[in-house]
Each structure stands twice: as C-alpha cells, then as structure tokens.
VEXTI-484754 format. One record per residue (C-alpha): x negated, y, z; residue in three letters. Coordinates in steps of 0.05 Angstrom, whole numbers, plus 5000, padded with zeros to 4 digits. Each point is the difference from the previous one (the first is absolute). Layout:
N
+------+-------+------+---------+
! east ! north !   up ! residuo !
+------+-------+------+---------+
!    X !     Y !    Z !     ALA !
...
+------+-------+------+---------+
REM end
This chain:
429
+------+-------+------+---------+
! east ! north !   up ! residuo !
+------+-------+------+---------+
! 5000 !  5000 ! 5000 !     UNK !
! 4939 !  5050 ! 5023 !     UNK !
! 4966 !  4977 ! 4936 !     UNK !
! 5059 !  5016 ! 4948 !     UNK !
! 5017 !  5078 ! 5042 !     UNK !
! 4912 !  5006 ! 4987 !     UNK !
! 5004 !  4983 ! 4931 !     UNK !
! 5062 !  5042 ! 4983 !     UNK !
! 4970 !  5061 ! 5030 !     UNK !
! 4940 !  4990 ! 4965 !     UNK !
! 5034 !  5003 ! 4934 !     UNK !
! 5039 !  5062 ! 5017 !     UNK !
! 4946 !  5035 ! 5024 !     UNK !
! 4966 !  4978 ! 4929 !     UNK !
! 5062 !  5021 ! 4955 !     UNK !
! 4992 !  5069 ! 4967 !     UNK !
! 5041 !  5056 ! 5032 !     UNK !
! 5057 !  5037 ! 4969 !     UNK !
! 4981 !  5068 ! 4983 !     UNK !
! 5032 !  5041 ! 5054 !     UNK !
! 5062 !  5040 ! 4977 !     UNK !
! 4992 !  5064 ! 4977 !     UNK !
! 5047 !  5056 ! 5053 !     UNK !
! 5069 !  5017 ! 4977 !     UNK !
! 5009 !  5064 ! 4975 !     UNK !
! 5044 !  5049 ! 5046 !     UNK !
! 5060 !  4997 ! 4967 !     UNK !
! 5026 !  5055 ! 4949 !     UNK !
! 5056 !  5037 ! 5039 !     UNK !
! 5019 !  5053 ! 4957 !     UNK !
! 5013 !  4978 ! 4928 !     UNK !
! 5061 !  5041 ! 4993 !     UNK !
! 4978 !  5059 ! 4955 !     UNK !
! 5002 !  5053 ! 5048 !     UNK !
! 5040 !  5071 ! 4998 !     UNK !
! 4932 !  5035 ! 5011 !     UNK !
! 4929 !  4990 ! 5015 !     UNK !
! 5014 !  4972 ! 5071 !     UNK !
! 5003 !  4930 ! 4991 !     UNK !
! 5048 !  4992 ! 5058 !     UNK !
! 5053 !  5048 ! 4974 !     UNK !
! 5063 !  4988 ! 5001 !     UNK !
! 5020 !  4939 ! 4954 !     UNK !
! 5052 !  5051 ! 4976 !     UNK !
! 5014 !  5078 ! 5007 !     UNK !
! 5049 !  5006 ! 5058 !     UNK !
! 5075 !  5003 ! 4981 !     UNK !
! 4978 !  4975 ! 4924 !     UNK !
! 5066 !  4970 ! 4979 !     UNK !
! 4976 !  4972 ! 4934 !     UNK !
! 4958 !  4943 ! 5038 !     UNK !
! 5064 !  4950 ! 4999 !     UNK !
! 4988 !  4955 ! 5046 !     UNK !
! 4939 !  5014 ! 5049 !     UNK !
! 4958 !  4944 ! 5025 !     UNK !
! 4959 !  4990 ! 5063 !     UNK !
! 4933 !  4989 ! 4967 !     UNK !
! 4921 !  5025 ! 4979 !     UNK !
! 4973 !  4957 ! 4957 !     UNK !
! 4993 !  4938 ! 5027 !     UNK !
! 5032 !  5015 ! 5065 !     UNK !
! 5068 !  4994 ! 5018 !     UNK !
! 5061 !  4964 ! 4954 !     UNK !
! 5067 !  5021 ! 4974 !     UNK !
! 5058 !  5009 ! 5038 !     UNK !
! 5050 !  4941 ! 4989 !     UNK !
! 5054 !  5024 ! 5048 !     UNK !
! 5050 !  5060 ! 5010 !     UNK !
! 4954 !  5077 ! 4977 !     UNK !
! 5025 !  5062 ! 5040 !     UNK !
! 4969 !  5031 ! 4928 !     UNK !
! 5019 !  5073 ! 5020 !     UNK !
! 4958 !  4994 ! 5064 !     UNK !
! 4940 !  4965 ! 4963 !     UNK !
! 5001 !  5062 ! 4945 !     UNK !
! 4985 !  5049 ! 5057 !     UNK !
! 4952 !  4951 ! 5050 !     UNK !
! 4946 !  4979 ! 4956 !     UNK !
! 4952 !  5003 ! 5042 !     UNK !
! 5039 !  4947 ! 5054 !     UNK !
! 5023 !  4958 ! 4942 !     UNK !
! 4926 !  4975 ! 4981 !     UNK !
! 4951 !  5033 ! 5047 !     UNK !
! 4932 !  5027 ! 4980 !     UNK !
! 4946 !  4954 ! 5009 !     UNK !
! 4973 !  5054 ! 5060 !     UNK !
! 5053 !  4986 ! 5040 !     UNK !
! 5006 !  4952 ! 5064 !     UNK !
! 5040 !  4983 ! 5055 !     UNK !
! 5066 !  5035 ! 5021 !     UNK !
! 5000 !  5074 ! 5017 !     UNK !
! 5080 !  5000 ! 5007 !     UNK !
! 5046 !  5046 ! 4955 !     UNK !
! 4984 !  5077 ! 4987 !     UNK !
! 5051 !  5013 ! 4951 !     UNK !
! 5074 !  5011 ! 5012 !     UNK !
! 5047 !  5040 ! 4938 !     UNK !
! 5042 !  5035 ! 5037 !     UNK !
! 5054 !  4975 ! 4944 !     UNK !
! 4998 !  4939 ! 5042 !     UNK !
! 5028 !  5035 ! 5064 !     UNK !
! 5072 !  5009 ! 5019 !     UNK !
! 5035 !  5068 ! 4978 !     UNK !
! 5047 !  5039 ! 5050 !     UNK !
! 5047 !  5032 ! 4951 !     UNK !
! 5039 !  5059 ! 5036 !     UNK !
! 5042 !  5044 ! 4963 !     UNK !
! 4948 !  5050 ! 4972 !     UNK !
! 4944 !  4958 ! 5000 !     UNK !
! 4958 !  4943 ! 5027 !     UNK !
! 4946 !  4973 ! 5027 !     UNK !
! 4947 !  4934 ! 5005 !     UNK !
! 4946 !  4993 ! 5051 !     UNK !
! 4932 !  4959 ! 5009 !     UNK !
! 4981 !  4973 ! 5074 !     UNK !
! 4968 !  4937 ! 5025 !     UNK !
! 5069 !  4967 ! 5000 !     UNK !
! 4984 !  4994 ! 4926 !     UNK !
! 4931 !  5017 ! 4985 !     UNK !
! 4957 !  4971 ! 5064 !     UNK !
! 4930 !  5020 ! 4983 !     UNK !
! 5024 !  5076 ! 5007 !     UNK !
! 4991 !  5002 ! 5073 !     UNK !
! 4989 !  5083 ! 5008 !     UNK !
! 5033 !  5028 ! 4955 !     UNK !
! 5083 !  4994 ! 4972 !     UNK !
! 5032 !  5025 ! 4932 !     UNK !
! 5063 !  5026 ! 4982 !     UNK !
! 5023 !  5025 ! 4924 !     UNK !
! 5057 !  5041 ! 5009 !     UNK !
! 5049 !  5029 ! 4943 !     UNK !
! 5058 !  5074 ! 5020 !     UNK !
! 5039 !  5020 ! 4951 !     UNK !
! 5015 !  5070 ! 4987 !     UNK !
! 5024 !  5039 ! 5063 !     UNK !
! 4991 !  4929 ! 5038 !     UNK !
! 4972 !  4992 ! 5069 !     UNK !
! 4959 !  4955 ! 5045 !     UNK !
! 5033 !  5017 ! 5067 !     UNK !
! 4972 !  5042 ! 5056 !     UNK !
! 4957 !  4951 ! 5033 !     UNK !
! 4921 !  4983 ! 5032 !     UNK !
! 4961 !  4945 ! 5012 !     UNK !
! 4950 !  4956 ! 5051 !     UNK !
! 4949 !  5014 ! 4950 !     UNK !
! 4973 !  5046 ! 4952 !     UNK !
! 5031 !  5003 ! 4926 !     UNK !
! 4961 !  5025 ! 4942 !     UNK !
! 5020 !  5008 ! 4935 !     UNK !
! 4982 !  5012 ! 4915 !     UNK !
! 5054 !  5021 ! 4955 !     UNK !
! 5000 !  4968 ! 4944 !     UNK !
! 5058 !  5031 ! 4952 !     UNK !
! 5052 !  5065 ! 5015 !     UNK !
! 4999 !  5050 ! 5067 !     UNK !
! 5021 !  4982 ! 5068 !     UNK !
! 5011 !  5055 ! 5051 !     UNK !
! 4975 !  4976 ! 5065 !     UNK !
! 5017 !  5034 ! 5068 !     UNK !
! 4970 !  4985 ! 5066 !     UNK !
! 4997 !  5030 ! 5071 !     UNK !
! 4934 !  4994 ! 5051 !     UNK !
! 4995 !  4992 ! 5074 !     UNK !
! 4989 !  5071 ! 5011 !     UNK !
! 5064 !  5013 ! 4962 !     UNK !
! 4974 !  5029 ! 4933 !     UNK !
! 5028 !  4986 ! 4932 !     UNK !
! 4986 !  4986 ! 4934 !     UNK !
! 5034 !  4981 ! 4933 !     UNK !
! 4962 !  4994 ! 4925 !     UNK !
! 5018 !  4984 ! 4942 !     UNK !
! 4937 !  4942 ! 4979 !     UNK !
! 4999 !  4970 ! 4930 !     UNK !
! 4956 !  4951 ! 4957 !     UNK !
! 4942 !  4979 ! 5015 !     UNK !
! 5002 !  5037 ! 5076 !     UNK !
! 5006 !  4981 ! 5079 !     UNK !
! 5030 !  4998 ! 5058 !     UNK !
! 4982 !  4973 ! 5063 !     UNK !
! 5035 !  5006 ! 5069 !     UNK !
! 4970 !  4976 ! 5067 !     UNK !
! 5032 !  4956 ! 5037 !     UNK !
! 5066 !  5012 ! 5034 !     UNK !
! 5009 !  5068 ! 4966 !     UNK !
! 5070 !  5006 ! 4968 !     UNK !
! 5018 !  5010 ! 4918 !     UNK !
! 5042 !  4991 ! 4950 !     UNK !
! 4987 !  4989 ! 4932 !     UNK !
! 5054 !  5022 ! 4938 !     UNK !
! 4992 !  4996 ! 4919 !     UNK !
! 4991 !  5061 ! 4968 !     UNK !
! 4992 !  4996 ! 4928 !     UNK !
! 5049 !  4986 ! 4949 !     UNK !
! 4980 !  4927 ! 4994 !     UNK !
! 4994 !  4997 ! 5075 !     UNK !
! 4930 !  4970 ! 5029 !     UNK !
! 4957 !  4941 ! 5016 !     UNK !
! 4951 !  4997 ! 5043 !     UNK !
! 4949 !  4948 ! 5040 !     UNK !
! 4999 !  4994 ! 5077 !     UNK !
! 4943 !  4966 ! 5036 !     UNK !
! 4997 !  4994 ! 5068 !     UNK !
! 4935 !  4983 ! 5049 !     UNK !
! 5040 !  4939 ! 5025 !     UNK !
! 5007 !  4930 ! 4968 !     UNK !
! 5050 !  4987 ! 5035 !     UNK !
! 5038 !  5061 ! 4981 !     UNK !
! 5083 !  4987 ! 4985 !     UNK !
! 5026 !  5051 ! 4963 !     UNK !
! 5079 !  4980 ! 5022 !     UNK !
! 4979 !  5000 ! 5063 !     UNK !
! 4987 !  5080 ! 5007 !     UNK !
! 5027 !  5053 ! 5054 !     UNK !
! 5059 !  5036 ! 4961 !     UNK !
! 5037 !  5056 ! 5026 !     UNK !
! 5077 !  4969 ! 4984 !     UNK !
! 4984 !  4934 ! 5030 !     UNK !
! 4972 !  5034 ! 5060 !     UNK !
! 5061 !  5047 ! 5005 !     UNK !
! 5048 !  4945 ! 4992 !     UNK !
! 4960 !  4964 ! 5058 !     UNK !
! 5013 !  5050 ! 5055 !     UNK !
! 5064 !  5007 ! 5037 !     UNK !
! 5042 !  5059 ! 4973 !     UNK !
! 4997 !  5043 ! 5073 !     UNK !
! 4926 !  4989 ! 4999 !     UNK !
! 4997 !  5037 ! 4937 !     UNK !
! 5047 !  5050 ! 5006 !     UNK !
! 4962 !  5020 ! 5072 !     UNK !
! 4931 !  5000 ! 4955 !     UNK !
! 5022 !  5042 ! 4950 !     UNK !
! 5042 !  5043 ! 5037 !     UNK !
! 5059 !  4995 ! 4954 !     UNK !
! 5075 !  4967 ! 5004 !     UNK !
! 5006 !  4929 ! 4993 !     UNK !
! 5046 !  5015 ! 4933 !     UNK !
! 4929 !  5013 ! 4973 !     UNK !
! 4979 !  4938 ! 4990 !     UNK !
! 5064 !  4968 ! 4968 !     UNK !
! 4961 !  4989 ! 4933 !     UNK !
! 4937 !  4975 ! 5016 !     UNK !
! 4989 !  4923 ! 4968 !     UNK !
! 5015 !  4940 ! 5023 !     UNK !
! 4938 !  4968 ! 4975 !     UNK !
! 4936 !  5037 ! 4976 !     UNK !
! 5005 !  5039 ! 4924 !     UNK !
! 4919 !  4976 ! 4983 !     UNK !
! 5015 !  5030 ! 4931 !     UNK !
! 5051 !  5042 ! 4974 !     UNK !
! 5030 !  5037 ! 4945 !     UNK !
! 4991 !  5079 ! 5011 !     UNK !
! 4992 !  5059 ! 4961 !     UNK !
! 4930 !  5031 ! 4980 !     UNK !
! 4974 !  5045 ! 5052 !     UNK !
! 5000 !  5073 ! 4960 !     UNK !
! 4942 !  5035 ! 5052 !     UNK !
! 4935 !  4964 ! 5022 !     UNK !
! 4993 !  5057 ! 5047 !     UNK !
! 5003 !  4974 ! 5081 !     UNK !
! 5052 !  5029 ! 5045 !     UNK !
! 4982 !  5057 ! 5050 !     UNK !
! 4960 !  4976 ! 5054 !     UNK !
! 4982 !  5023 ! 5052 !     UNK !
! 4940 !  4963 ! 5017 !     UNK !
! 4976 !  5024 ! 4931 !     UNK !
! 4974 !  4938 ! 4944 !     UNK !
! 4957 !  4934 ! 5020 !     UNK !
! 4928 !  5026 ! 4996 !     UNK !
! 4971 !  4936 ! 4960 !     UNK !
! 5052 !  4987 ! 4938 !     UNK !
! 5021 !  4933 ! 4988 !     UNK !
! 5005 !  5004 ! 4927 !     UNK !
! 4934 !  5003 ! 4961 !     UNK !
! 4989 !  5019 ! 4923 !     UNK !
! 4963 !  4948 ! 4977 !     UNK !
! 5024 !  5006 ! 4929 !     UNK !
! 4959 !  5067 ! 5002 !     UNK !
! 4934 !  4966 ! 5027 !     UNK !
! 4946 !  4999 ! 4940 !     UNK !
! 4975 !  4928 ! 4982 !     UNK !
! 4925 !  4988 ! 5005 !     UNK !
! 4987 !  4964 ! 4928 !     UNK !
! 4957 !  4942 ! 5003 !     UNK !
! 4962 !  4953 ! 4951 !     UNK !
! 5061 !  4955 ! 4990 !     UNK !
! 5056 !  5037 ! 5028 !     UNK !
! 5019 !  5053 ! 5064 !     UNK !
! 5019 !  5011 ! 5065 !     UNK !
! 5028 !  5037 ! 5056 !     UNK !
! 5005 !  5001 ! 5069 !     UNK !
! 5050 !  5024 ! 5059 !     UNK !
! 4988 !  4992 ! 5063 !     UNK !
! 4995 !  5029 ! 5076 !     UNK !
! 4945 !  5045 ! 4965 !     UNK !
! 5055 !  5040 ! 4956 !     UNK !
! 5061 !  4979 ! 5024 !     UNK !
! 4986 !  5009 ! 5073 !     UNK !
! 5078 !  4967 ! 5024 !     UNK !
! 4976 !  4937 ! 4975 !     UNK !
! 4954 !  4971 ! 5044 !     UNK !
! 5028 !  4930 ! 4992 !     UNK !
! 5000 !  4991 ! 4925 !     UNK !
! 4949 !  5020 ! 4951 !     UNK !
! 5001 !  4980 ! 4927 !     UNK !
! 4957 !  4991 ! 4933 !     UNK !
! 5040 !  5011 ! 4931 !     UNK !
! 4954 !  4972 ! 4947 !     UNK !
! 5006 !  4996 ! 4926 !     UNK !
! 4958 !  4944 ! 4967 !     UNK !
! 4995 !  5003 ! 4916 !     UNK !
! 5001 !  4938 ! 4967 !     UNK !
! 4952 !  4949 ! 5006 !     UNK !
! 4962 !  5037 ! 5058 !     UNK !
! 5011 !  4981 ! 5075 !     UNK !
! 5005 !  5031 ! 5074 !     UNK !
! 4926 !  4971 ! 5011 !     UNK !
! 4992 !  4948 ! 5055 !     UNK !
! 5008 !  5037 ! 5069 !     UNK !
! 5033 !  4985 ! 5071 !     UNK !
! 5023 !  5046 ! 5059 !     UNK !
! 4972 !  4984 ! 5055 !     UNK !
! 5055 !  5009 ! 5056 !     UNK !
! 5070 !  5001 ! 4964 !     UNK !
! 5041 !  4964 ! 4958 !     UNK !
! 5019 !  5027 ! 4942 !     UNK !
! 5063 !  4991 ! 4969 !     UNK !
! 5008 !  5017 ! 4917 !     UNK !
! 5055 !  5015 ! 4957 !     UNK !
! 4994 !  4986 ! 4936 !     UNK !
! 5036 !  5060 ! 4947 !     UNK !
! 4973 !  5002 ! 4932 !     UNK !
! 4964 !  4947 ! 4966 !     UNK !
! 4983 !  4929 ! 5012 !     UNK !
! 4949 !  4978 ! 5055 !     UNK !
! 4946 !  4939 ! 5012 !     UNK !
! 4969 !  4995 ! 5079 !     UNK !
! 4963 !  4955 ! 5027 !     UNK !
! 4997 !  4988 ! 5081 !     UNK !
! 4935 !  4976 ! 5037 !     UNK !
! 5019 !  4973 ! 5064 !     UNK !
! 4932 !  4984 ! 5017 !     UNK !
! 4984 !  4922 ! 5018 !     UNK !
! 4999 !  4982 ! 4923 !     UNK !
! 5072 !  5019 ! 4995 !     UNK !
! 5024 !  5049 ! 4948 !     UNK !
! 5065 !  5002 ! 4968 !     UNK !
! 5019 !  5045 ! 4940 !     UNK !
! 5070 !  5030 ! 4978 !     UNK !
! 5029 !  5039 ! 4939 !     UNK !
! 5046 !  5067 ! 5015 !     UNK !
! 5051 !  5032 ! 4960 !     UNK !
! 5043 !  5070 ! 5010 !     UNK !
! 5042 !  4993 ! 5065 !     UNK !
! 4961 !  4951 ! 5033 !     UNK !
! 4966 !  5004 ! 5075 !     UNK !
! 4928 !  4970 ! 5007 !     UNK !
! 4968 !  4993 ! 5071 !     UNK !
! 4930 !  4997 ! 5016 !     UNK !
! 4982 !  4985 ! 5073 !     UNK !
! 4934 !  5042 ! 5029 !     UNK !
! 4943 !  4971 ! 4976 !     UNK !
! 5010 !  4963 ! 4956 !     UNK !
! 4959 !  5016 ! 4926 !     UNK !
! 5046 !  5018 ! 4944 !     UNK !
! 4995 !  5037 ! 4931 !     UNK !
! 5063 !  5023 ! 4952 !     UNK !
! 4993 !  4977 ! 4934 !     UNK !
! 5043 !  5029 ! 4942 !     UNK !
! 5017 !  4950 ! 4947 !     UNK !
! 5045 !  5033 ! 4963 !     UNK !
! 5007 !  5048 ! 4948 !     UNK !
! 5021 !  5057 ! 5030 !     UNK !
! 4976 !  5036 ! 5058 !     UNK !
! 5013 !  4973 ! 5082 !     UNK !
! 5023 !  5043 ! 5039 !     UNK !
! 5009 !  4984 ! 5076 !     UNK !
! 5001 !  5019 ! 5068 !     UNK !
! 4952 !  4979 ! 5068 !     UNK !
! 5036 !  5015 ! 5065 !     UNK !
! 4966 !  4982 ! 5060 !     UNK !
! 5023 !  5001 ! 5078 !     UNK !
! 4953 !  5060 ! 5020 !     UNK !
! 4978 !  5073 ! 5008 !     UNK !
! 4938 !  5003 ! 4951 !     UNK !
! 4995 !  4952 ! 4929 !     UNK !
! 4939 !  4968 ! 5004 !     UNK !
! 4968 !  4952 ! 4957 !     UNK !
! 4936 !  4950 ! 4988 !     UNK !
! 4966 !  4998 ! 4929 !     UNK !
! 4961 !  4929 ! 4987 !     UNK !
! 4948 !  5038 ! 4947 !     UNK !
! 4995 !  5061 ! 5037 !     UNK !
! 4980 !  4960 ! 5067 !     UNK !
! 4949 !  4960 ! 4953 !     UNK !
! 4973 !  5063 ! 4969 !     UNK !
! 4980 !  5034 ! 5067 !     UNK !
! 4977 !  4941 ! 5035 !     UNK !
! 4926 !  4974 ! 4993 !     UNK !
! 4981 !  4976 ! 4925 !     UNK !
! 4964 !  4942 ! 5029 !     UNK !
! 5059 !  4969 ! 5042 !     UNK !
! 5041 !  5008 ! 4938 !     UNK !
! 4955 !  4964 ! 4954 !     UNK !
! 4993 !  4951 ! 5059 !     UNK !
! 5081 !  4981 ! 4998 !     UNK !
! 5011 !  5007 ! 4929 !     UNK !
! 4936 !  4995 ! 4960 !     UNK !
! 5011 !  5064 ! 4966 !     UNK !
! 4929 !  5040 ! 4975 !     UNK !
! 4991 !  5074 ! 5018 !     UNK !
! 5019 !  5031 ! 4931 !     UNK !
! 5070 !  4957 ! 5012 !     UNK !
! 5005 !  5023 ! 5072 !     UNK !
! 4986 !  5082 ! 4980 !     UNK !
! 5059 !  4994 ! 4945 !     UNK !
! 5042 !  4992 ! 5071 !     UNK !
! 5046 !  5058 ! 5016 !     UNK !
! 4980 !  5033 ! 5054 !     UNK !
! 5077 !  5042 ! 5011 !     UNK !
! 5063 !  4958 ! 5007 !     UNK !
! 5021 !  4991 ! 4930 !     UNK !
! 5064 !  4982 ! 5027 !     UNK !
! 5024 !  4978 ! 4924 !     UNK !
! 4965 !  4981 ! 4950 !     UNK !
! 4996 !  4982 ! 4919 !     UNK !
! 4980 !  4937 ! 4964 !     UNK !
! 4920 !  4981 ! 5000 !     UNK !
! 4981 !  5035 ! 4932 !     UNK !
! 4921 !  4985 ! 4978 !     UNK !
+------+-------+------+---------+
REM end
C-alpha cells in the first residue's frame, strides 16, 4: 500500500505542470454608450420618454425586468434604476416629488407638505408648497417654530405683529422672502391676478403643517364669557366666529400694503427680504446668491443658496460642515451623488418640484444633465451658509500630502483652485 501512494507521487511530481491561468480581466461595466464623457452617466437623460422600456443594466451587469415596470417612475430615477458602478451600500432615500404628497384643497387654494412622516432622512428641516388664489387667505395664525419662505409665482401680502407690539405688512413677489421667528403671528393672502404660490420650510422635521395655531380654532376653543371679558366687548360679538378653523379662504385682494397706525411704530428688522433684487455672482458654469442672517438680519434660523448651473457643468463636490441642507429642485433636471462615508455612496436624479436632502457631512456635487439650465435652491437650518470645497481644501494644503494620497505631480496640483469655485464647467484641454 506504502509502495503504490510512493510510486504515485513520484509520477505526479514528474508530470509537467499546467501553465498557470492567466488573471481575469475586471469585468467591462459600462458598455452602454454613454450620454457624455462620464462613463457612469446616466444610462438615459432623466425623464427621456423615448427609451420604451428601461432596463436595470451596464453592460454586463444587471438583466431585464420580467415582471410588472412602474415605467413613469423609472423615466425620472435613472440613477436608482441601474446604479453607477461608484456606488455602494444603502444611503436611504433623498428624494421625495412633492407630487407624491397629499393636497389639502380649501376653497381658494391648497396645500402639500414634506416631513419625516413621509420623507425620513429630512430630520431638520420640513417643506410645505402652498397655492392662494386671488384675494385668498392663510388664516391669522403662528407656529412652535420658525417658517421661512421663497415665492415662487404671483404676490402675497403678508402681515405680522412682534412681541413688542409693532407691525408690519409687504407686498413680496417672485423670487423673494420671508421669514418669521418663531411664535410671532401672520397671515398670508394672494395678491395678484393669478393669485400666488409659494415654498415654506421650516427648521423642524417633524414640522405638521395641519397641525398649526390658528386664530378661529383658538376662538372657537374658549368659552364665550371668557372672550367677551378679554376683549371687553358683548357676548353678541362673537356670534359669527367658526365652528372649525377657516386654514384657507376665499377673500378679496387687499387694495393698500400700507400697515395700520401703530402706536408702537413698525418691527425694526423686516421680515420680508428682496431677494429678487440681490445681484448674482456669475461663475464658470453657472451663479449664485446668498441670504442669510448677514442681510436679512430676522432670519437667524434659515439661510439659503439659489444656484443656477448651465448645462453639462456641476455644483462641484462640497459639504457643509454642521447642517443639513435641504434642496428644491425648480428649473432643469439634476444628477447627485451622496458619500456617506464607510464605502457607501448612493446617487439620485432631480427634476422641477422635487425636495433633495443632504445630511451634514456628507460629500455631494450637483450635476446638470440636461439641456437646459438647473436652477435650485440650498436651505439650511442656520444663521450663516457655510460651505466645504474638496479642490479648494486640496489646493491650500501641503503639495506633498496631496501627491502622497492621490499621486498627483506638482504641475497637476498648481492647476488646483485655490477660491471655492463653487460650480464649475466640463474639463476642456
């Protein structure tokens, strides 16, 4: 038996070895001919409606879809339908179309909000898209927290009142602000023809916009001889205040934006803001703007970045360093990628009316990959914007540890910019 295993050995260890096999090849993950010179674009521009049926594959990665297609929903997700190969792991959902949130229809107009109920990763900050028609009102009422707001189409007249008793109405249109601290009371009414439409954000997550203090519901709270002995006026007063709270209702347009007497004189820091009237600072790729405690000195909760990005150039890659921001998305069509840190990065495509949330930290950029120009805003739960550029923070730090990370020579490093570019145009040689 010893002598057979001895012999068989032997003539193995005599036998000529097999060449060893050569190393696979990585395989080829992006075969699809590609919308630009990224090879992990998009596998088709967002919301293109001539690509049939979309299918969950690069190249050699991925397979067809044999089941039920949501086809609308692929169009605009790209991005989620067959990831880039640079993404990993799960950074959770930063997208939410406000089309997808219930509408409160009142007589005179409506509105849909965004809060962690619906959109979890937006832990700071809440959203509400709000529509008055001509002469229509959003009832006297405050709130818990802070409200800020960017009017998007028509006038609205807003009124409010401080603690010291001073008040203020203005008339605020396209493209400007508002912003009232917390607990302060308004009201907000259309003025235009067409009425308005505006965005609400609020430094709150959590935020509910049914669930806000409004002067009918209060009134119709309190017995009738406790309000008759606060006002100082007959009980008969009160015979037609609502049953149930107004929220919105039809009015007529306000014919004066000019505030009643008072005599405790106007609020000394406006709560309206003319942002429209702010000059842009132009930019290789694009523009922005800025608004925040620095210029509009009421708002010392909210501060926001509205940034235009021209076609195929890109918000370059960046984070903020204490807040999240939160992004809504106006013009154009939008590609961003989120780096978690931990190898996990997760990226997702943007289209007019949709939210986008960014927790602090993490590394981002804002790609536009379509044809006409992005336009979008970044409002962030603080007093002062502030913001971290990747190629400025490699440009001013030591050319040796730079070359040491990323292998880069000295002429490579000194093409570095060594201001924020903040957006940026396609590599050109």
């Amino acid at each position: 038996m010893l002598t057979t295993l001895f012999v068989y050995l032997a003539l193995a260890a005599a036998a000529p070895t097999s060449p060893t096999p050569a190393s696979s090849a990585p395989p080829e993950y992006e075969t699809v001919k590609p919308i630009s010179q990224n090879l992990n674009a998009p596998i088709f521009p967002v919301a293109d409606t001539s690509v049939v049926e979309p299918e969950p594959m690069r190249g050699t990665l991925g397979a067809n879809i044999l089941g039920p297609q949501n086809v609308p929903l692929e169009h605009q997700n790209p991005d989620l339908l067959a990831p880039p190969t640079t993404d990993e792991g799960i950074v959770g959902n930063a997208k939410w179309p406000f089309t997808l949130s219930t509408n409160r229809l009142q007589t005179g107009g409506w509105a849909r909000q965004q809060n962690t109920v619906v959109f979890p990763i937006a832990k700071n900050m809440a959203g509400v898209n709000m529509r008055l028609e001509a002469g229509a009102i959003r009832e006297l009422h405050w709130h818990t927290t802070a409200e800020w707001s960017y009017v998007l189409k028509g006038t609205t007249q807003i009124t409010a009142v401080d603690t010291e008793g001073r008040n203020f109405v203005a008339n605020v249109g396209p493209g400007d602000l508002w912003y009232f601290p917390p607990g302060c009371p308004h009201s907000l009414q259309g003025t235009d023809p067409d009425g308005t439409e505006f965005l609400l954000v609020f430094p709150d997550g959590a935020f509910n916009e049914d669930a806000t203090l409004l002067l009918t519901d209060f009134l119709s709270h309190v017995p009738l001889g406790v309000l008759s002995k606060n006002f100082g006026l007959p009980p008969s007063a009160f015979d037609h205040v609502p049953s149930q709270q107004l929220y919105i209702f039809p009015s007529q347009p306000p014919t004066s934006d000019a505030a009643p007497e008072d005599p405790y004189g106007q609020v000394q820091s406006p709560f309206a803001y003319n942002f429209s009237q702010v000059p842009v600072t132009p930019l290789a790729g694009g523009s922005v703007k800025i608004a925040d405690s620095r210029v509009f000195n009421i708002a010392t909760e909210i501060a926001v970045a509205e940034v235009t990005v021209e076609p195929g150039a890109m918000r370059e890659l960046h984070w903020h360093p204490t807040e999240d921001e939160w992004a809504y998305f106006i013009d154009g069509y939008a590609r961003v990628t989120l780096f978690q840190g931990s190898s996990t990065a997760n990226t997702f495509d943007y289209e007019p009316g949709d939210i986008g949330y960014v927790p602090s930290g993490y590394g981002h950029y804002v790609e536009n990959v379509g044809n006409t120009t992005l336009r979008y805003l970044e409002v962030f739960n603080t007093a002062v914007y502030q913001d971290v550029s990747l190629s400025q923070w490699l440009a001013v730090t030591p050319p040796a540890l730079v070359q040491a990370h990323l292998g880069w020579d000295e002429a490579t490093i000194n093409q570095l910019n060594k201001t924020k570019p903040v957006v940026v145009k396609p590599y050109s040689p």
